[in-house]
N, C-alpha and C positions, 0 to 999 in steps of 0.2 A: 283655347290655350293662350296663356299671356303672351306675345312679344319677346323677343331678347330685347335687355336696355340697349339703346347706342352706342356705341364705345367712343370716349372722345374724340380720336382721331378721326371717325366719321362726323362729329360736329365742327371739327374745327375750321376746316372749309368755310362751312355756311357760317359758321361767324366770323371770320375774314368778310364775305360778302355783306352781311348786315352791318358793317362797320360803315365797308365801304359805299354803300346805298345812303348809312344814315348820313354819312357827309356828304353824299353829293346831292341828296334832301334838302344839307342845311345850306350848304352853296349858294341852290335854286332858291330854296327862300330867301335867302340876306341880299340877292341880287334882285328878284321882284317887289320885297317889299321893301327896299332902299333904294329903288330906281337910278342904281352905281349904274353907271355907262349914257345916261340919258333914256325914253323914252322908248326911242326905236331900239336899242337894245334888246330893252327889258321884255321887249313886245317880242321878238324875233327867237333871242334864247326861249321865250316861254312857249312859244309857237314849235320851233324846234324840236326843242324838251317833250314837251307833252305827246308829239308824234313820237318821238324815240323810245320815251316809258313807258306807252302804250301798244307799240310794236315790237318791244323786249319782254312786256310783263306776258303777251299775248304767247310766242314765241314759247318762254321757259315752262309756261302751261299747258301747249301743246306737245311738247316733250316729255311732261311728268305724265301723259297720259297716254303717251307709247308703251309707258312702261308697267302701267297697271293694266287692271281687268275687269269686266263687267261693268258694274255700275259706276265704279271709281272711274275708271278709260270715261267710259260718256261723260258724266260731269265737270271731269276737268278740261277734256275735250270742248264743251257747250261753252265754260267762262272763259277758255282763251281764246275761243270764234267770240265770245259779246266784244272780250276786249280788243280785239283785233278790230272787228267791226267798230268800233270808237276810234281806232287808231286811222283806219282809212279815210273815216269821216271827218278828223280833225286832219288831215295832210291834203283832202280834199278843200276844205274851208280856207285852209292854208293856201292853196293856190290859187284859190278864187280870190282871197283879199289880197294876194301880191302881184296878180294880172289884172284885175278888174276894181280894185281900189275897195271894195268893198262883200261884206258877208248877208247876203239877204237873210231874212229870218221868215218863213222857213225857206230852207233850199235842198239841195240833193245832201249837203253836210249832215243834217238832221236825219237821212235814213240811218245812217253809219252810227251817228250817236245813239238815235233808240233801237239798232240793234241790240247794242249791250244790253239793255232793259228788258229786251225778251228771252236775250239766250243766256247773260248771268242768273237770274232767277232757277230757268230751266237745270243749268248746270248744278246750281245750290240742292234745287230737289232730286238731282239725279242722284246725290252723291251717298254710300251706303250708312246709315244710321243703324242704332241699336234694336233688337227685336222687343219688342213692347205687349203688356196687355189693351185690352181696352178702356179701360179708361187712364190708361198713363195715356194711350193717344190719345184721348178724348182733353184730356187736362195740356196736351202740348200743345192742343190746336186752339185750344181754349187761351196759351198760354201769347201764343200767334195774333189772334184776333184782339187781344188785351195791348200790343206792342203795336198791331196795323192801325188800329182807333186810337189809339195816343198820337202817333208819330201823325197820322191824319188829322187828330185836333191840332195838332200843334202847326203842321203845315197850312190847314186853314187860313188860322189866325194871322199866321207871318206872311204867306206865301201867294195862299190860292185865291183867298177872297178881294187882298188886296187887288193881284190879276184880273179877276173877274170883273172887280169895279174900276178899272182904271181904263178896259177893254183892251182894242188893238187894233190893228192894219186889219184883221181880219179873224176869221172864226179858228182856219189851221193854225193861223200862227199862235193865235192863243190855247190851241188844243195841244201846240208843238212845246210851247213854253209851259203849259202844264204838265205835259208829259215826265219830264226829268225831275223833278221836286216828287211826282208820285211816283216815280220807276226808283227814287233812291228809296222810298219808303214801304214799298214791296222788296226791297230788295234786304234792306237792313232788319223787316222783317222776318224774312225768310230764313236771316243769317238767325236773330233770335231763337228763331222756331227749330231749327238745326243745335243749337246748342242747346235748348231745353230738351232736344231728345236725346244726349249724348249721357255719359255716365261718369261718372269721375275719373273711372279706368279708361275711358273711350280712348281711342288711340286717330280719331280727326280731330281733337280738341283742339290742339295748338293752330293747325292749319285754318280750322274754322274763326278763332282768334284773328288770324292776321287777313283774315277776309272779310271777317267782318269790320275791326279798325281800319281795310280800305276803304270799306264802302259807307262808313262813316265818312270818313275826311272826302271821302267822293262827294254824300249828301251836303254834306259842308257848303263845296266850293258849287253844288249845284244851286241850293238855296242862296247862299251870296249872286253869284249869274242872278238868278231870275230877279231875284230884289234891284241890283244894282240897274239889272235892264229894263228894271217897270218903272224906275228915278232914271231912265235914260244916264246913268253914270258908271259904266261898266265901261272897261277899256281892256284891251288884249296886255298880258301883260303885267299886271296887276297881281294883288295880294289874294286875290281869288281863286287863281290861276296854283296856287300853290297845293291847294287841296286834293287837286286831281293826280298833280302829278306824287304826289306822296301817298294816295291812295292806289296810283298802278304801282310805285315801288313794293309795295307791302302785299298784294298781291303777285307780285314775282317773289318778294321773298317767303311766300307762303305754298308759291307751287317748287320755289329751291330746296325748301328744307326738308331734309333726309327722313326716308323711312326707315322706325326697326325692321329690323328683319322675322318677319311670321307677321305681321302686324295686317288686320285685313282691312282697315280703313274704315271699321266700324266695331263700337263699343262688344265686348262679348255676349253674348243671350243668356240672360239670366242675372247679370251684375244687379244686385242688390245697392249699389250705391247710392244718395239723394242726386237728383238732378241740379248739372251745375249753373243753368241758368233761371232755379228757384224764384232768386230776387229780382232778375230781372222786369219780368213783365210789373212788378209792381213798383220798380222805378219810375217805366215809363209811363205809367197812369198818373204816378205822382207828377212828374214834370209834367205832362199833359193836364191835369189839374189844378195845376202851380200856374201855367202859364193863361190859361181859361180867366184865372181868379184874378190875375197879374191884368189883362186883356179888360176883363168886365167893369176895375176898377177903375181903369183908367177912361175906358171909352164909352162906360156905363151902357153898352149895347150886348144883348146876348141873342145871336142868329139863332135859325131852327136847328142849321148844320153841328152849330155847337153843343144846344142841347140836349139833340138826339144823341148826337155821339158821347158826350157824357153821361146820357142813360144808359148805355148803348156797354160802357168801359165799368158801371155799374152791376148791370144784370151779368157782365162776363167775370167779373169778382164774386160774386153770390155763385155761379154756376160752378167758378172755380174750388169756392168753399163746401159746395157742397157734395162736387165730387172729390176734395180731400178728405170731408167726415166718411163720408161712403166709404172710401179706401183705405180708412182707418178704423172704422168699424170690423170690414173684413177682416183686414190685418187682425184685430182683436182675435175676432171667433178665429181664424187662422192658427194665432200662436197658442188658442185656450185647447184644440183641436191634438195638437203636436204635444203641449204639454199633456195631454189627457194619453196621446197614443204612448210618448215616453214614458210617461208612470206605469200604462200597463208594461210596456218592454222590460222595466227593471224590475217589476212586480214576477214577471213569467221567468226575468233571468235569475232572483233571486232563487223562482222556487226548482229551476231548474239545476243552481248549481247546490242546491241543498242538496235534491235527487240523488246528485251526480256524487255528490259527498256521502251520502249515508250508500250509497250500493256501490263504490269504486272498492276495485281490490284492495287500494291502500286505506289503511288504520288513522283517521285524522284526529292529534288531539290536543287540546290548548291547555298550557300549566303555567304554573307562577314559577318567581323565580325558585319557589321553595319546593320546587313538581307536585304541586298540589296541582291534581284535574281541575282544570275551572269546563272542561268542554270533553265528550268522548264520542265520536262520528258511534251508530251503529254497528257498522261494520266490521268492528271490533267481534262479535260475537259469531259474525259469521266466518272471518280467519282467525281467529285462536280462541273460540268456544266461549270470551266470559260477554255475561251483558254488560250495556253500557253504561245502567245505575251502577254494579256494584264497582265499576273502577271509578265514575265521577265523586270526587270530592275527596278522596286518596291520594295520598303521595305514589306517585305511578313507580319510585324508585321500590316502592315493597313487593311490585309485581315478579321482579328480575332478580338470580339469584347474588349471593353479595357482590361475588367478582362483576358479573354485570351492571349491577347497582352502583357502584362504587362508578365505572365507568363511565354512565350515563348522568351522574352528578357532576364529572369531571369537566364531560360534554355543554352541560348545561350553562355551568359560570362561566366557559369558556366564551361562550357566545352571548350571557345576559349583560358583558357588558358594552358591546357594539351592536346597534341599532343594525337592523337587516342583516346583520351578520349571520352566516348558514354554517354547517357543518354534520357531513355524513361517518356513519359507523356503523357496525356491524356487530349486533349481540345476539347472545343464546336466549331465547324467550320458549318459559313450561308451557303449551298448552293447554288448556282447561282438565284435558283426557294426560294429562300428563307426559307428554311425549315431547320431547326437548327440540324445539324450531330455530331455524337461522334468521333474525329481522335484520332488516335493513332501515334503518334511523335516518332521515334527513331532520334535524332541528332548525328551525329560522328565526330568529328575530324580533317581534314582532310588538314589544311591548309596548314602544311609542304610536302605534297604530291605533287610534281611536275607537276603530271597528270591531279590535281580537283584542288588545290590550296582555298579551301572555304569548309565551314561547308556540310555537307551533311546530308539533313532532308528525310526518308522515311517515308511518312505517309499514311495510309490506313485509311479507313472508318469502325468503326468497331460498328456504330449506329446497323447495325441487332443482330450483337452477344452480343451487351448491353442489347438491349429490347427479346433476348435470355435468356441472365442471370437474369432479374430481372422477366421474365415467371418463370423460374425454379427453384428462388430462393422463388417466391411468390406459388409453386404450392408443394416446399420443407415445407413451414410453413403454407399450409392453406388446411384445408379439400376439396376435391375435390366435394364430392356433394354439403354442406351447404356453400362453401367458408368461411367457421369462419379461426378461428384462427384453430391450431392441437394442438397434445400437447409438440410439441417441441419450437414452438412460443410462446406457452402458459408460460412452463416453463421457457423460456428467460424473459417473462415480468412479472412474479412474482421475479425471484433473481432482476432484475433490479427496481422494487417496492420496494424491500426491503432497496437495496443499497442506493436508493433516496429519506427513507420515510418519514424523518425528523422527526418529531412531530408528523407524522399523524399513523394513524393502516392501516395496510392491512390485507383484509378478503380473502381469496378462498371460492369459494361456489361450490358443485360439487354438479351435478343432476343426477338422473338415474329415464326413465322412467318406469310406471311399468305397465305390459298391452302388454309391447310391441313384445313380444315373440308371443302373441297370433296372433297379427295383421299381422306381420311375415308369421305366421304356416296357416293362413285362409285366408289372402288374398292374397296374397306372396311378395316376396321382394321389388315388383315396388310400389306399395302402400305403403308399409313398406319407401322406400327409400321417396315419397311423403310425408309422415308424419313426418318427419324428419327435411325436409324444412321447411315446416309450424312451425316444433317447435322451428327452427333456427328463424325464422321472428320473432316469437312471443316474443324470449329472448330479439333480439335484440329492442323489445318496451318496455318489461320492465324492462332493464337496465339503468341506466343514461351515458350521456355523458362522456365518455373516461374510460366507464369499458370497459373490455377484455370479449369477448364471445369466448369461443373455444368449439369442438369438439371432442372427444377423441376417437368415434370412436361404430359402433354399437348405443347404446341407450344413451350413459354417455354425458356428456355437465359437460361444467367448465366457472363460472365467477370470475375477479378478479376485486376484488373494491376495491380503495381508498376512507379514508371518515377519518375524525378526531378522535381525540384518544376519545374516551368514546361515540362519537357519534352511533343511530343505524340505521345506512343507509342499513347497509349489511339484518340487518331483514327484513326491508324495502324494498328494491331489494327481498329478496326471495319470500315474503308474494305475490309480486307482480308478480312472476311467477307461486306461485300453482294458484292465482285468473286466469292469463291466462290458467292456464292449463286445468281449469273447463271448458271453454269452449269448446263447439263441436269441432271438425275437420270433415269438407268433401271432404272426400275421392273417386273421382269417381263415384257421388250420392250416397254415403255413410254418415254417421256421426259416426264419431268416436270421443269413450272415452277415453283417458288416462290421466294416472294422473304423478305425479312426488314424489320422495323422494327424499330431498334436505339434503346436510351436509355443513353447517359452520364450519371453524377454522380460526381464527383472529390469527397475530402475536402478540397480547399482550398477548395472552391466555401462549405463550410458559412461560412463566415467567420474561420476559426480561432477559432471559443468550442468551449470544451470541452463536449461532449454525454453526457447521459445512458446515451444507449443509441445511437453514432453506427454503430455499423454495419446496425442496423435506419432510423436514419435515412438510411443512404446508399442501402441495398437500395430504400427508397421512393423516392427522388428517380430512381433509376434505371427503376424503373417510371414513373416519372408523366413524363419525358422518351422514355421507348417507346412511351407514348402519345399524347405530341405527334407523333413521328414518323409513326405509323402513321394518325393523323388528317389529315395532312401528304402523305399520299397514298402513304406507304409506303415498302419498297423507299430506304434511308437509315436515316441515324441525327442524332439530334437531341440535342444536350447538355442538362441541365438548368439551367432559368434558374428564379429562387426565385419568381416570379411563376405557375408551373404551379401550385406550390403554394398561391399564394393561392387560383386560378382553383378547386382541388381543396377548399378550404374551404369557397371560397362556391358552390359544388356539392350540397357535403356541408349547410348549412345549407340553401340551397334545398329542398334535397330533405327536409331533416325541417319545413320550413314547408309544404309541399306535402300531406305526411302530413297534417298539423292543418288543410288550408285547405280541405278537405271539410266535417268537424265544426264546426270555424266560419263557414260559409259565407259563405266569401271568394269563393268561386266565382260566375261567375254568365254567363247567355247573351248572346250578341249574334247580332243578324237582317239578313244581308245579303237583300234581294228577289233573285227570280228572275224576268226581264221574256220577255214572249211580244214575239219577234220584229215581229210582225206589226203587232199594233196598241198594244205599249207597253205592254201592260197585267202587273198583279205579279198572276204565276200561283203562284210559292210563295215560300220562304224557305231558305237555308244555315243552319243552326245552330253559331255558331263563339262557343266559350267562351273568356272573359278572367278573370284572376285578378286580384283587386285586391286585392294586399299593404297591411296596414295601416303598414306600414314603410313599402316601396319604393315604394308607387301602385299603378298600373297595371301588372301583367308583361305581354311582350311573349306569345302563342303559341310563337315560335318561341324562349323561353328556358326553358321551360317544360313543353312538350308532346316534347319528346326527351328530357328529364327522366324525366318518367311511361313513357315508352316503354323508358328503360333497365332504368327501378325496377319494372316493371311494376304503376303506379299508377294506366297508363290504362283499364285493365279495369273499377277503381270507380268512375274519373272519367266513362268512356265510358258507362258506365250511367248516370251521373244525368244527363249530358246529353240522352239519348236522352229518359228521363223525362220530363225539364224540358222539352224542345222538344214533343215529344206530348202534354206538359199545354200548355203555352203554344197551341199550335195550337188544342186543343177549347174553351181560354178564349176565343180570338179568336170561335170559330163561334158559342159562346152568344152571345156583345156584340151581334156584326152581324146574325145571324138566318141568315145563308149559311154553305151545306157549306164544312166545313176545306177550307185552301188544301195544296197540295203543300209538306213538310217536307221538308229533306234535312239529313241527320245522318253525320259521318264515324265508320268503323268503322277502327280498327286493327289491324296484323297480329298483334300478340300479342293481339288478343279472340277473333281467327278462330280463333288455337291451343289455344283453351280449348272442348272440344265442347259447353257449353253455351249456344253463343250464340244459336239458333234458338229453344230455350226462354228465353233472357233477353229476347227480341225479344218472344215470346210476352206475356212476363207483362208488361213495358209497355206492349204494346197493349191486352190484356185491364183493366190498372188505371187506363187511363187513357180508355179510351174512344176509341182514334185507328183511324178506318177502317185497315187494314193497305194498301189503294192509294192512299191519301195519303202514304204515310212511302217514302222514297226513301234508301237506305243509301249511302255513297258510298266505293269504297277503293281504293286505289294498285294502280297493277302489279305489286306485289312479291306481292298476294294470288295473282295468278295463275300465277307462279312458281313459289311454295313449296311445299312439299306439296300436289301438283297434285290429287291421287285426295282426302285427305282435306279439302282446302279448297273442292274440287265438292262434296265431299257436302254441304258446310257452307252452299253458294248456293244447293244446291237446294232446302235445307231453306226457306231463306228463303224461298226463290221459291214454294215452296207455302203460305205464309201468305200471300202477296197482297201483298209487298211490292215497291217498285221499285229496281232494281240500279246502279249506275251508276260507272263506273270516273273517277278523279281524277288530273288531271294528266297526261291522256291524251296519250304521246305522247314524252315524256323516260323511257318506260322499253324492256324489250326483248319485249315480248308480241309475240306473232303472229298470223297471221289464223287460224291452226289453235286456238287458244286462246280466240278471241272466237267460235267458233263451237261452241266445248263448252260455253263458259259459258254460262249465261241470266242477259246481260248488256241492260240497256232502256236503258242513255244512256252516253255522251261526251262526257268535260269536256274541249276544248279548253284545256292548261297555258297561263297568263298570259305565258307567253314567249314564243307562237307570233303572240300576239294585237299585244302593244304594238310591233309591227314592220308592224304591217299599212298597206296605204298604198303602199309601198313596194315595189320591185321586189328580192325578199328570198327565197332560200330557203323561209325562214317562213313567206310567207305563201304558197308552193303544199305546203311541210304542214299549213297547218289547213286548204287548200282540200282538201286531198287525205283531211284526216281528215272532211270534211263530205260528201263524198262515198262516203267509207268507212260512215259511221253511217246513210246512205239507203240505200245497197244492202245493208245486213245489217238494215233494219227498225228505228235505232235511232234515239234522238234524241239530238242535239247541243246541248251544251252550251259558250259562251264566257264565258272568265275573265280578267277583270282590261282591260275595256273603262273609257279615258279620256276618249276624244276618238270626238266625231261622227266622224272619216272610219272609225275602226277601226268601230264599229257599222256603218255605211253598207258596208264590203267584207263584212262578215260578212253583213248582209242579201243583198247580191249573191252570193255565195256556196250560199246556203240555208239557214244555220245556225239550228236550232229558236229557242234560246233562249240570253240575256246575262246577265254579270254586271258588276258595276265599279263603281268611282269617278261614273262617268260618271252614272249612276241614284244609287245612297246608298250611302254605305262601313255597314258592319257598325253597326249602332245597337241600345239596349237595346229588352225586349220593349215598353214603353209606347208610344218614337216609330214601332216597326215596325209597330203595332196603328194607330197614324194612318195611317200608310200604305195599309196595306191597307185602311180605311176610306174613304181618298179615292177608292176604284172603279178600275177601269180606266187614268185616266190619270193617269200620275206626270210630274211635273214634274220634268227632271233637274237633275243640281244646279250649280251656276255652275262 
């Protein structure tokens, strides 16, 4: 993976410092090689200098190699121990020539310097290079020995031989002064041999650059040393002296300069790049030949040492050349190989996408601009039956009938005159067998393409996924049992009536059967779903011609008529759905009743103001007049009149004051007494709750309590009553000193539906401390009707806590004697409308005689409601009836005057 570039701001550091290096470079040299200061100066700054370049160049290279890894750490590690090792060894020389006046040659200073010579080298090769084949490293080593035999003729001639015949003090010293002319020449070497293995991409390029021009200007100032000191004219100090120290700068400025970041320190494996020190090794032969020839001419002597190594820099040219033919020969068969394996590739992919073209579903085919076939895929015969000669070299337009023809000419110029230009459609295409198909046309472009030179039509047959979408779109808008209309079709075709009604009215008519829960609940859904149908036939007979019948789902049904403004067709239409609806239905040799409740709303009704959303407003109006109907006692239909809609608001507000009138405790009890027949005396209490609106006052129970019933609010409401009245009760018993009076508290059918009631009954007894034979539960006939099995379980439950049962408004409903005999039922509330007739020779009053007699021979006791008048109490006395209620005694009062009441004992004073 390449490197990120650097970003400037990471280089600009380091060139601040290469600024500041090159001047203090050029300082050092205009001061040595102008001997400004005098002599001992020049010697001392250069003595100086050179410990300090070399103990900094050391230093920032030991640093750069904390920071890397592997091979990179070790080699930059090894060059800044060489040059450190130089740096101790010149600081050592140094103090021997300023205490002892003089530098022997050799001495302990010379370890320090040929350290450099064994551990820069080491570190050069430590450092990580490019992954190579064999004979790339073959030709870089080659490229090495070509650079070490030059650099070695050349040192020869100037250096070594001179040394050799000039001798010396002794054998070290002259192995010691040899040593630094060949340690630079191994070293510059090495740098060679490193950059002939790097790649153009290599990412140590640069670094190996400024290490190698150190160790140039290093070899430099070594070669000048050992000359100046074989002519005995070498002085500390000197212009000589310059090379070293500009050779450690460049070395620290090469272990300074920043790395990319990903960059590993060595070329990527596999860079294909030429090698960037190609021309090198053939420099150095040249100069090394150049200098031989320069050498022979002048001193007309040619050593063996020179010869050979000029054979020597010969045969490694030849070797070089003839592993380049080698490696280019490969390369040949290589790239004859890859072109051979390509041509099969596009030979395989050409026949693959013919394949792929003559058996693909779609129809491929190439025309002029004039739709003459110049090209017809197979495939053609296989989705719409013709072969593919008889449509080649035809105007493909004669295939399609005109209106398609016509269309697909249209298509055609529209596109021939922009290059790549595409454009899809959809046409009727005859089949061979004759049978009329949906295609789908993509045309492209294609004429300036060398390859097609003509339009290019892909067409498939997309006839199944058509009569696909128009299943799924007819199965999206239509009822799946009746197929009517739904109500999202519905709703499209009322806004669409509306938008186009012109002059005329449009009605909604919405039906709901009623009955039909029953036929549901007794015969079950299959039947239920059979009736359904049938009532779908029937609408659709008595509606007229292009009304809307729809389905909404369960029982509900929706029509929508057009019919002229003032006209009453829409009556007409309904009148004629309740007359069907009277009719029987048979049902699986059944016959079945039901009937309907119908709601009209016309848009003239709206007022003529334009409406936001009036066909959702007319759907409701239509609903909330099916709901008067049906409240209306069914069986009809009821127009809308805009006052439902009030009634429907203050409904809707009620019922979210109702929510909140818990939490705010608007709510509160009132305490009708229960009087013992006999001697007058209040043997308990009704517990009947009133809402006092901070708005409205006082709400009525009966505006209210069918509210809660609908919203099923009286589940939370029927608990805090229960509460409230069996705290209220244990409050009474503490005051007076006497056992709780008899509570009775009404239970509703949706609290019975809910199977926790015997445990809610539980935990108000339990928190509140209420004997459970004091608390008297009291609930309608409809309990004893409904889910008979699971609402016994639900009395029994009760009945084993100890509580007492007692049926309301005994008498207005349909229970039977078989039903008061399953239940463990303890009282009978005589209904308030058997009572206020009493007196009288009435119907009435031989049913409450007949219920008082009923509740003795089953063990129960009898309860009367809604006593006004002395003679009604007086027949109920005659009668035998247990126990009264009424006007007559105290209307319903709050807990405080009911507490005086039952205070005054036994006898109440009734009231005027």
């Amino acid at each position: 993976m390449a490197p990120t570039p650097l970003a400037p701001d990471a280089l600009r550091p380091w060139a601040r410092l290469c600024i500041a290096v090159a001047v203090t470079v050029g300082m050092f040299g205009l001061v040595l090689s102008t001997g400004a200061g005098g002599p001992k100066i020049a010697e001392t700054i250069s003595n100086l200098g050179l410990c300090a370049a070399a103990i900094c160049a050391a230093v920032v290279c030991l640093l750069r190699a904390t920071t890397l890894r592997g091979r990179a750490r070790a080699g930059w590690g090894l060059i800044g121990l060489g040059v450190l090792s130089w740096g101790l060894g010149q600081a050592y020389g140094v103090w021997m020539y300023v205490f002892a006046g003089f530098q022997p040659l050799p001495s302990p200073a010379d370890i320090g310097y040929l350290g450099m010579v064994v551990l820069a080298p080491a570190g050069l090769l430590a450092l990580p290079v490019a992954s190579q084949g064999v004979a790339n490293r073959a030709r870089s080593v080659l490229d090495g020995l070509m650079v070490a035999a030059a650099l070695m003729l050349i040192s020869w001639i100037f250096v070594v031989d001179p040394l050799i015949t000039a001798g010396g003090d002794s054998v070290l010293a002259l192995s010691v002064s040899l040593a630094y002319p060949l340690g630079d020449v191994v070293i510059v070497t090495i740098v060679v041999y490193m950059l002939a293995l790097q790649r153009r991409r290599g990412h140590n390029f640069g670094h190996l650059v400024l290490v190698g021009a150190g160790s140039v200007a290093f070899a430099a100032s070594d070669i000048g040393y050992a000359y100046l000191h074989l002519i005995d004219a070498y002085v500390a100090g000197g212009p000589t002296d310059i090379g070293w120290f500009a050779g450690f700068c460049l070395i620290l400025l090469a272990a300074a300069r920043p790395v990319a970041p990903g960059a590993s320190g060595a070329a990527a494996p596999g860079d294909t790049g030429q090698p960037f020190g190609v021309l090198l090794p053939y420099v150095a032969v040249l100069a090394a030949l150049v200098t031989s020839g320069v050498w022979f001419a002048r001193t007309g002597q040619s050593g063996a040492f020179v010869a050979y190594t000029s054979s020597s820099l010969m045969l490694f040219m030849v070797g070089r050349q003839l592993l380049t033919l080698l490696e280019n020969r490969n390369l040949t068969r290589g790239l004859e190989v890859r072109v051979a394996e390509r041509t099969a590739e596009l030979y395989a992919s050409e026949q693959r996408f013919q394949a792929l073209v003559q058996h693909s579903s779609d129809v491929v085919t190439v025309v002029g601009i004039d739709s003459e076939v110049l090209y017809q895929s197979e495939s053609v015969k296989r989705v719409f039956g013709f072969p593919a000669h008889v449509i080649t070299g035809r105007r493909l337009t004669s295939v399609f009938d005109p209106e398609s023809a016509a269309r697909l000419a249209d298509a055609l110029r529209s596109v021939s005159s922009r290059p790549y230009a595409s454009t899809v459609l959809e046409l009727t295409l005859r089949h061979r067998d004759r049978r009329q198909r949906q295609a789908e046309i993509t045309i492209t472009n294609l004429l300036t393409d060398a390859n097609v030179g003509g339009l290019v039509l892909n067409t498939r047959d997309i006839s199944e996924r058509k009569e696909l979408q128009e299943q799924l779109v007819h199965e999206a808008y239509h009822d799946a049992l009746t197929q009517l209309a739904n109500r999202a079709l519905f709703r499209e075709r009322v806004a669409e009536a509306l938008d186009n009604r012109g002059a005329d009215d449009v009605t909604v008519l919405f039906l709901d059967l009623d009955g039909f829960k029953e036929v549901n609940d007794s015969l079950g859904h299959l039947a239920g779903d059979k009736l359904l149908v049938q009532v779908a036939d029937r609408l659709r007979e008595a509606v007229r011609d292009g009304d809307t019948v729809a389905r909404f789902g369960g029982d509900e049904f929706a029509v929508l008529i057009r019919s002229e403004l003032g006209a009453r067709d829409a009556e007409g239409v309904a009148q004629r759905i309740v007359d069907g609806l009277h009719e029987p239905f048979h049902i699986d040799e059944r016959e079945l009743h039901v009937r309907g409740s119908i709601g009209l709303a016309a848009y003239a009704d709206l007022g003529g103001d334009e409406h936001e959303d009036a066909a959702e407003q007319l759907m409701r109006n239509a609903d909330l007049a099916m709901y008067r109907a049906k409240t209306s006692g069914g069986s009809g239909f009821a127009v809308y009149d805009p006052q439902m809609l009030a009634g429907l608001v203050e409904r809707l507000e009620l019922e979210a004051d109702l929510r909140m009138a818990l939490t705010r405790g608007e709510l509160e009890v009132h305490y009708q007494p229960t009087i013992d027949m006999v001697d007058s005396r209040v043997v308990g209490f009704e517990a009947l709750v009133r809402w006092r609106h901070p708005v409205r006052g006082l709400i009525s129970p009966m505006s209210f309590i069918p509210l809660a019933e609908a919203t099923g609010l009286i589940v939370p409401l029927g608990r805090w009553v229960l509460t409230e009245a069996c705290r209220q009760t244990m409050e009474w018993a503490r005051r007076s000193g006497q056992p709780p009076v008899k509570m009775a508290v009404n239970v509703s059918v949706r609290q019975f539906d809910r199977s926790d009631l015997a445990a809610v009954v539980r935990e108000v007894l339990t928190e509140t401390g209420m004997p459970a034979d004091k608390l008297c539960l009291e609930m309608t006939e409809s309990v004893l009707m409904t889910d008979t099995e699971e609402n016994l379980a639900q009395l029994v439950s009760l009945k084993a806590l100890g509580v007492t049962l007692a049926i309301d408004d005994f008498g207005t409903g349909y229970s039977s004697l078989a039903y008061l005999r399953r239940f463990p039922v303890d009282t009978l509330k005589i209904d308030r409308s058997f009572v206020e007739r009493l007196g009288e020779q009435t119907d009435d009053a031989a049913l409450a005689s007949t219920i008082v007699q009923l509740g003795q021979s089953l063990g129960m006791s009898t309860v009367a409601e809604g006593i006004e008048e002395y003679g009604q109490l007086a027949a109920l006395r005659a009668m035998g009836c247990t126990f009264a209620q009424g006007f007559y005694f105290s209307r319903p009062v709050p807990a405080g005057e009911a507490g005086r009441l039952l205070l005054e004992g036994a006898g109440v004073s009734p009231s005027a």
